[in-house]
TISENU-144802 format. One record per residue (C-alpha): x, y, z. Coordinates in steps of 0.5 Angstrom, whole numbers, padded with zeros to 4 digits, always signed. Layout:
N
XYZ
...
***
This chain:
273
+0142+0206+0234
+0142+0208+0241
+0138+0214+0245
+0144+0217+0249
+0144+0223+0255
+0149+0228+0257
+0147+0231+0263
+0149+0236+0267
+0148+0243+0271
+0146+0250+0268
+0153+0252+0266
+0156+0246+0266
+0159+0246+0259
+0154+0240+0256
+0153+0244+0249
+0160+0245+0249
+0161+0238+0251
+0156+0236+0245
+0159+0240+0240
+0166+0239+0240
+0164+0231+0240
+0159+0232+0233
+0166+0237+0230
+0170+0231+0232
+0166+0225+0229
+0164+0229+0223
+0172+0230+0221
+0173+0223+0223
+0167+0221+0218
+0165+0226+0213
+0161+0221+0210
+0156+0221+0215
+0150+0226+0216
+0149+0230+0223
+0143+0233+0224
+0143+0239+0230
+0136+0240+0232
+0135+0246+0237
+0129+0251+0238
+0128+0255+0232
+0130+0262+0236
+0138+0259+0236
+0139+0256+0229
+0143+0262+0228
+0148+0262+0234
+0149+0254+0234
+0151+0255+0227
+0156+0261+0230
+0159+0255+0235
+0159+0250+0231
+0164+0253+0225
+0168+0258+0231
+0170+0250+0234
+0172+0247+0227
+0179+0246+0226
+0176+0248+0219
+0172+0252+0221
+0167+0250+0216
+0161+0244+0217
+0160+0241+0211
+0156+0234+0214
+0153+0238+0220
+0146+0242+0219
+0143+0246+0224
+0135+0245+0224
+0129+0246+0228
+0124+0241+0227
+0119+0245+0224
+0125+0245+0218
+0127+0238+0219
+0121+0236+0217
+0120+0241+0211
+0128+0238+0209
+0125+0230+0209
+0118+0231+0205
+0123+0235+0200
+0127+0229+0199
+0121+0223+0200
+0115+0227+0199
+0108+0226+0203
+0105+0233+0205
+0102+0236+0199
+0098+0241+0204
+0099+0248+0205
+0103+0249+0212
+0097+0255+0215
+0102+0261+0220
+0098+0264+0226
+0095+0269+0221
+0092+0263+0217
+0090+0259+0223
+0086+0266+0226
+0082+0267+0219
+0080+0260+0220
+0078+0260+0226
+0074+0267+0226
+0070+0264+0219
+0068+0257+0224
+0066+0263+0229
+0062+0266+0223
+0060+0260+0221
+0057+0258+0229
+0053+0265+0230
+0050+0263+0237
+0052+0256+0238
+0058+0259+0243
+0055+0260+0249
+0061+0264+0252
+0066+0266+0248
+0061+0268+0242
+0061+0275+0246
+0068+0275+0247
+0071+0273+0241
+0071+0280+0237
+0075+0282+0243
+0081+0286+0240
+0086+0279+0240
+0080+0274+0243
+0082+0270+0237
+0088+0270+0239
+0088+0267+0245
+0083+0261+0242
+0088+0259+0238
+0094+0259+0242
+0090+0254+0246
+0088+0250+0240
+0095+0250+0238
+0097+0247+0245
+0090+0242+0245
+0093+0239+0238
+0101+0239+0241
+0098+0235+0247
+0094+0231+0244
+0087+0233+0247
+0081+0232+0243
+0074+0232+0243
+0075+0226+0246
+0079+0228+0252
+0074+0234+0253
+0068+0230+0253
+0071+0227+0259
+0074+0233+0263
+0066+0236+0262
+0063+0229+0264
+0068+0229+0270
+0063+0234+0274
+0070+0236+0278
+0070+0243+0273
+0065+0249+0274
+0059+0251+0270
+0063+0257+0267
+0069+0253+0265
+0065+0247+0263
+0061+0252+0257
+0068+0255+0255
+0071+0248+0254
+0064+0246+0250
+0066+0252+0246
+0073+0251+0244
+0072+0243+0242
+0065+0246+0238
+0071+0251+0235
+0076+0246+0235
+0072+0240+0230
+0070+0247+0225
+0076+0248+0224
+0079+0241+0223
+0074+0240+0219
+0076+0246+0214
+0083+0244+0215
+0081+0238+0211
+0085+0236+0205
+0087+0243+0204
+0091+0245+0210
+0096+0243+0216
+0099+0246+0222
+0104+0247+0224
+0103+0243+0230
+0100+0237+0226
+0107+0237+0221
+0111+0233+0226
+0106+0228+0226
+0106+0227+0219
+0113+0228+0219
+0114+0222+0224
+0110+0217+0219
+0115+0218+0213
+0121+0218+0218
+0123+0211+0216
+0123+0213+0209
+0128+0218+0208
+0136+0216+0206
+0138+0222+0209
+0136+0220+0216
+0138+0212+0215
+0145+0211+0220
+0145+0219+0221
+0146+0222+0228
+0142+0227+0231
+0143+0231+0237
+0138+0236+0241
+0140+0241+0245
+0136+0247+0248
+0130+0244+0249
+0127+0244+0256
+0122+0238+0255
+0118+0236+0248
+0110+0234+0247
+0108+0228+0246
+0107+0229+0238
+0115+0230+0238
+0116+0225+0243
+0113+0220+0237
+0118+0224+0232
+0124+0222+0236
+0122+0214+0237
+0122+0214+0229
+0128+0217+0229
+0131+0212+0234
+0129+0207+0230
+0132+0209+0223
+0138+0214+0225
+0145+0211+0228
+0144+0215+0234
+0140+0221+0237
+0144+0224+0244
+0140+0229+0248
+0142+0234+0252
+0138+0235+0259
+0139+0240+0265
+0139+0237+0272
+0144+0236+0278
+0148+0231+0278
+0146+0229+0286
+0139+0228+0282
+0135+0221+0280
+0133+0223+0272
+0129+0217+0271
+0125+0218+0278
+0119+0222+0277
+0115+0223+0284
+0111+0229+0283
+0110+0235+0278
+0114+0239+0284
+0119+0235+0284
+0125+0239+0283
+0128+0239+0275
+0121+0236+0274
+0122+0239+0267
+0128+0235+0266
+0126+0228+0269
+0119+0229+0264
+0123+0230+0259
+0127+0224+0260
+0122+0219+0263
+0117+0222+0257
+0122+0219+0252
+0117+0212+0252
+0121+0208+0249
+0120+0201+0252
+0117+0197+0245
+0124+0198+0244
+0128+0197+0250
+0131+0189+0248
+0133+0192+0242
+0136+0200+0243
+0140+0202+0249
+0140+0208+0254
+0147+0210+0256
+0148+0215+0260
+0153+0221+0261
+0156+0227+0265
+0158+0234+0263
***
Protein backbone atom coordinates (compact mmCIF):
# COMPACT_ATOMS: atom_id res chain seq x y z
CA UNK A 1 0.00 0.00 0.00
CA UNK A 2 2.27 2.56 -1.31
CA UNK A 3 1.91 6.08 -3.68
CA UNK A 4 5.14 5.97 -5.75
CA UNK A 5 6.36 8.59 -8.45
CA UNK A 6 8.84 8.05 -11.48
CA UNK A 7 9.72 11.32 -12.30
CA UNK A 8 11.77 12.64 -15.19
CA UNK A 9 12.06 14.93 -18.37
CA UNK A 10 9.78 14.85 -21.40
CA UNK A 11 11.85 12.04 -23.34
CA UNK A 12 13.63 10.66 -20.42
CA UNK A 13 12.08 6.92 -20.96
CA UNK A 14 9.72 7.37 -17.77
CA UNK A 15 6.75 5.06 -19.63
CA UNK A 16 9.44 2.89 -20.72
CA UNK A 17 10.85 2.54 -17.35
CA UNK A 18 7.10 2.22 -15.99
CA UNK A 19 6.34 -0.41 -18.50
CA UNK A 20 9.06 -2.92 -18.50
CA UNK A 21 8.61 -2.82 -14.69
CA UNK A 22 4.67 -3.87 -14.66
CA UNK A 23 6.03 -6.73 -17.58
CA UNK A 24 8.49 -8.00 -15.49
CA UNK A 25 6.18 -8.16 -12.13
CA UNK A 26 3.53 -9.68 -13.94
CA UNK A 27 5.84 -12.52 -15.29
CA UNK A 28 7.08 -12.52 -11.56
CA UNK A 29 3.34 -12.82 -10.09
CA UNK A 30 0.76 -14.01 -12.48
CA UNK A 31 -1.51 -14.06 -9.62
CA UNK A 32 -1.88 -10.53 -9.31
CA UNK A 33 -3.75 -7.90 -11.13
CA UNK A 34 -2.03 -4.67 -12.79
CA UNK A 35 -4.11 -2.07 -13.82
CA UNK A 36 -2.71 0.52 -16.63
CA UNK A 37 -4.64 3.58 -16.53
CA UNK A 38 -4.06 6.31 -19.19
CA UNK A 39 -6.26 8.81 -20.99
CA UNK A 40 -8.80 7.45 -23.11
CA UNK A 41 -7.09 8.57 -26.33
CA UNK A 42 -3.98 5.85 -25.73
CA UNK A 43 -5.52 2.81 -24.37
CA UNK A 44 -4.77 1.26 -27.78
CA UNK A 45 -1.10 2.58 -28.38
CA UNK A 46 -0.27 1.57 -24.54
CA UNK A 47 -1.57 -1.94 -25.31
CA UNK A 48 0.64 -2.04 -28.62
CA UNK A 49 3.77 -1.30 -25.90
CA UNK A 50 3.12 -3.26 -23.33
CA UNK A 51 2.69 -6.77 -25.77
CA UNK A 52 5.80 -5.73 -28.18
CA UNK A 53 7.96 -5.57 -24.32
CA UNK A 54 6.45 -9.01 -23.11
CA UNK A 55 8.85 -11.71 -23.70
CA UNK A 56 5.49 -13.55 -24.59
CA UNK A 57 4.30 -10.97 -25.93
CA UNK A 58 0.85 -11.48 -24.43
CA UNK A 59 -0.39 -9.60 -21.16
CA UNK A 60 -2.80 -11.94 -19.52
CA UNK A 61 -2.93 -9.93 -15.54
CA UNK A 62 -2.18 -6.62 -17.15
CA UNK A 63 -5.20 -4.41 -18.46
CA UNK A 64 -5.25 -1.04 -20.06
CA UNK A 65 -7.98 1.15 -18.86
CA UNK A 66 -9.06 4.89 -18.61
CA UNK A 67 -10.93 5.84 -15.69
CA UNK A 68 -14.22 6.24 -17.54
CA UNK A 69 -13.67 2.06 -18.33
CA UNK A 70 -12.26 1.24 -14.89
CA UNK A 71 -15.16 2.58 -13.32
CA UNK A 72 -17.67 0.44 -15.66
CA UNK A 73 -15.24 -2.98 -15.00
CA UNK A 74 -15.84 -2.48 -11.15
CA UNK A 75 -19.70 -1.55 -11.04
CA UNK A 76 -19.80 -4.56 -13.20
CA UNK A 77 -18.31 -6.58 -10.73
CA UNK A 78 -19.70 -5.09 -7.29
CA UNK A 79 -22.66 -3.06 -8.61
CA UNK A 80 -23.56 0.41 -7.23
CA UNK A 81 -24.55 2.63 -10.44
CA UNK A 82 -28.14 1.72 -12.02
CA UNK A 83 -28.25 5.16 -13.69
CA UNK A 84 -28.19 5.69 -17.44
CA UNK A 85 -24.53 7.17 -18.25
CA UNK A 86 -25.59 10.66 -20.42
CA UNK A 87 -22.56 11.33 -23.57
CA UNK A 88 -22.52 15.06 -24.57
CA UNK A 89 -25.54 14.60 -26.82
CA UNK A 90 -27.61 13.45 -23.89
CA UNK A 91 -26.18 16.14 -21.57
CA UNK A 92 -27.35 19.00 -24.39
CA UNK A 93 -30.85 17.69 -24.63
CA UNK A 94 -31.00 18.34 -21.02
CA UNK A 95 -29.79 21.47 -20.90
CA UNK A 96 -31.79 22.76 -24.12
CA UNK A 97 -35.31 21.42 -22.37
CA UNK A 98 -34.06 23.21 -18.65
CA UNK A 99 -33.46 26.44 -21.04
CA UNK A 100 -37.07 25.66 -22.52
CA UNK A 101 -38.27 25.18 -19.34
CA UNK A 102 -36.72 28.73 -17.57
CA UNK A 103 -38.07 31.08 -20.61
CA UNK A 104 -37.20 34.35 -19.24
CA UNK A 105 -35.68 33.66 -16.31
CA UNK A 106 -31.53 33.88 -18.17
CA UNK A 107 -30.99 37.07 -18.42
CA UNK A 108 -28.18 36.74 -20.67
CA UNK A 109 -27.64 33.75 -21.99
CA UNK A 110 -31.43 33.40 -22.69
CA UNK A 111 -30.89 35.40 -26.24
CA UNK A 112 -27.72 33.81 -26.81
CA UNK A 113 -28.09 30.09 -26.04
CA UNK A 114 -30.31 29.15 -29.50
CA UNK A 115 -26.93 30.35 -31.21
CA UNK A 116 -25.70 27.35 -33.44
CA UNK A 117 -23.15 25.53 -30.79
CA UNK A 118 -24.17 28.12 -27.55
CA UNK A 119 -25.63 24.83 -25.90
CA UNK A 120 -22.41 23.52 -26.26
CA UNK A 121 -20.29 25.86 -24.59
CA UNK A 122 -22.98 25.84 -21.53
CA UNK A 123 -22.25 22.34 -21.15
CA UNK A 124 -18.58 22.25 -21.49
CA UNK A 125 -18.33 24.71 -18.59
CA UNK A 126 -21.03 22.70 -16.42
CA UNK A 127 -19.05 19.68 -17.08
CA UNK A 128 -15.74 21.31 -15.94
CA UNK A 129 -17.87 23.42 -12.55
CA UNK A 130 -18.98 19.45 -11.96
CA UNK A 131 -14.75 18.09 -12.51
CA UNK A 132 -13.79 20.81 -10.08
CA UNK A 133 -16.32 20.80 -7.66
CA UNK A 134 -17.91 24.28 -8.09
CA UNK A 135 -21.46 24.34 -7.32
CA UNK A 136 -24.30 26.85 -6.49
CA UNK A 137 -22.48 27.27 -3.27
CA UNK A 138 -18.97 28.53 -4.89
CA UNK A 139 -20.79 30.66 -7.33
CA UNK A 140 -23.03 32.19 -4.79
CA UNK A 141 -19.77 33.44 -3.16
CA UNK A 142 -17.62 34.56 -6.55
CA UNK A 143 -21.10 36.67 -7.07
CA UNK A 144 -21.35 38.21 -3.67
CA UNK A 145 -17.55 38.83 -3.91
CA UNK A 146 -18.22 42.03 -5.64
CA UNK A 147 -14.63 41.46 -7.54
CA UNK A 148 -16.49 40.42 -10.90
CA UNK A 149 -18.48 43.03 -13.45
CA UNK A 150 -22.29 43.06 -13.83
CA UNK A 151 -21.86 41.27 -17.21
CA UNK A 152 -20.08 37.98 -15.68
CA UNK A 153 -21.84 38.23 -12.61
CA UNK A 154 -25.62 37.67 -14.69
CA UNK A 155 -23.68 34.81 -16.73
CA UNK A 156 -22.70 33.15 -13.70
CA UNK A 157 -26.60 33.79 -12.07
CA UNK A 158 -27.33 32.16 -15.33
CA UNK A 159 -25.39 28.99 -15.45
CA UNK A 160 -25.83 28.15 -11.58
CA UNK A 161 -29.96 28.64 -12.74
CA UNK A 162 -29.05 26.07 -15.51
CA UNK A 163 -26.73 23.95 -13.48
CA UNK A 164 -29.61 23.29 -10.46
CA UNK A 165 -32.50 22.36 -13.59
CA UNK A 166 -30.43 20.16 -14.90
CA UNK A 167 -29.37 18.41 -11.56
CA UNK A 168 -32.63 18.25 -10.82
CA UNK A 169 -33.48 16.40 -14.05
CA UNK A 170 -30.28 14.07 -13.50
CA UNK A 171 -32.06 13.04 -10.40
CA UNK A 172 -32.47 9.41 -9.83
CA UNK A 173 -32.31 8.80 -13.87
CA UNK A 174 -29.28 9.85 -15.14
CA UNK A 175 -25.43 10.38 -14.49
CA UNK A 176 -22.65 12.05 -16.12
CA UNK A 177 -19.68 11.19 -16.94
CA UNK A 178 -18.06 13.63 -14.98
CA UNK A 179 -20.22 12.39 -11.60
CA UNK A 180 -19.42 8.48 -12.59
CA UNK A 181 -15.84 8.83 -10.65
CA UNK A 182 -17.50 9.79 -7.82
CA UNK A 183 -19.77 7.12 -7.30
CA UNK A 184 -17.03 4.86 -8.43
CA UNK A 185 -14.80 6.23 -5.56
CA UNK A 186 -17.37 5.18 -3.12
CA UNK A 187 -17.39 1.24 -3.80
CA UNK A 188 -13.67 1.28 -4.33
CA UNK A 189 -13.23 -0.43 -1.17
CA UNK A 190 -15.38 -3.20 -2.24
CA UNK A 191 -14.02 -4.53 -5.23
CA UNK A 192 -11.71 -8.12 -5.24
CA UNK A 193 -10.23 -6.99 -8.45
CA UNK A 194 -8.67 -4.01 -7.15
CA UNK A 195 -7.90 -5.60 -3.34
CA UNK A 196 -3.79 -6.01 -3.49
CA UNK A 197 -3.63 -5.23 -7.02
CA UNK A 198 -1.34 -2.57 -8.82
CA UNK A 199 -2.18 0.41 -10.54
CA UNK A 200 0.11 2.52 -12.57
CA UNK A 201 -0.95 5.98 -14.38
CA UNK A 202 0.94 7.44 -16.91
CA UNK A 203 0.07 10.13 -19.73
CA UNK A 204 -1.55 12.40 -17.28
CA UNK A 205 -0.78 15.94 -16.96
CA UNK A 206 -2.65 16.52 -13.78
CA UNK A 207 -6.06 15.20 -12.20
CA UNK A 208 -9.09 17.18 -10.83
CA UNK A 209 -10.06 16.91 -7.39
CA UNK A 210 -12.91 14.26 -8.15
CA UNK A 211 -10.20 11.94 -9.59
CA UNK A 212 -7.77 13.20 -6.90
CA UNK A 213 -10.82 11.31 -4.46
CA UNK A 214 -10.64 8.10 -6.74
CA UNK A 215 -6.93 7.86 -6.41
CA UNK A 216 -6.88 8.28 -2.37
CA UNK A 217 -9.48 5.12 -2.25
CA UNK A 218 -7.27 3.43 -4.62
CA UNK A 219 -4.24 3.89 -2.07
CA UNK A 220 -6.29 2.52 0.60
CA UNK A 221 -7.25 -0.88 -1.25
CA UNK A 222 -4.69 -1.58 -3.88
CA UNK A 223 -0.82 -2.96 -3.31
CA UNK A 224 0.55 0.08 -4.98
CA UNK A 225 -0.29 2.78 -7.16
CA UNK A 226 2.86 4.53 -8.93
CA UNK A 227 2.54 7.60 -10.98
CA UNK A 228 4.22 8.99 -13.63
CA UNK A 229 4.98 13.10 -13.83
CA UNK A 230 6.91 15.59 -16.06
CA UNK A 231 9.64 17.69 -14.27
CA UNK A 232 13.11 18.39 -14.25
CA UNK A 233 15.28 16.57 -12.31
CA UNK A 234 17.10 20.05 -10.98
CA UNK A 235 13.25 20.91 -9.71
CA UNK A 236 11.47 20.62 -6.33
CA UNK A 237 8.19 18.58 -6.85
CA UNK A 238 6.68 18.99 -3.53
CA UNK A 239 7.51 23.05 -3.81
CA UNK A 240 4.37 24.61 -5.12
CA UNK A 241 4.96 28.79 -5.14
CA UNK A 242 2.81 29.96 -7.73
CA UNK A 243 0.79 29.10 -10.68
CA UNK A 244 3.65 30.46 -12.99
CA UNK A 245 5.85 28.39 -11.30
CA UNK A 246 7.88 26.51 -13.85
CA UNK A 247 5.99 22.60 -14.35
CA UNK A 248 3.42 24.13 -12.08
CA UNK A 249 1.15 21.37 -14.00
CA UNK A 250 3.47 18.59 -12.65
CA UNK A 251 4.00 20.03 -8.93
CA UNK A 252 -0.11 20.45 -8.71
CA UNK A 253 -0.40 16.99 -9.55
CA UNK A 254 2.08 15.87 -7.15
CA UNK A 255 1.16 18.30 -4.03
CA UNK A 256 -2.53 17.80 -5.45
CA UNK A 257 -2.55 14.08 -4.15
CA UNK A 258 -3.99 15.15 -0.52
CA UNK A 259 -3.28 12.37 1.26
CA UNK A 260 -2.23 13.43 4.72
CA UNK A 261 -5.05 11.38 6.54
CA UNK A 262 -3.03 8.62 5.44
CA UNK A 263 0.33 9.81 5.98
CA UNK A 264 1.43 7.60 9.23
CA UNK A 265 0.07 4.72 7.41
CA UNK A 266 1.01 4.92 3.68
CA UNK A 267 4.72 5.90 2.33
CA UNK A 268 5.70 8.16 -0.74
CA UNK A 269 9.02 7.01 -2.06
CA UNK A 270 10.27 8.78 -4.98
CA UNK A 271 11.74 7.91 -8.32
CA UNK A 272 14.13 9.24 -11.17
CA UNK A 273 13.79 7.88 -14.82
Amino acid sequence: MSLQFIMGNSGSGKSYCLYDTVVREAIENPDKNYLVIVPEQFTMQTQKELVRLHPRHGIMNIDVLSFGRLAHRIFEEVGGNRRIVLDDIGKSLLLRKAEGDMEGELKVLGSNIRRLGYISEVKSVISEFTQYDVGAEELERVMESGEIGPQLYWKLHDIQKLQEKFGEYLQGKYITGEELLDVFSAVVQQSEILKDSVVVLDGFTGFTPVQNRMLGQHIKICRKVTVTVTIDQREDPYQLKHKYQLFTLSKQMVTGLDLHDYHDEYHYPSFQC
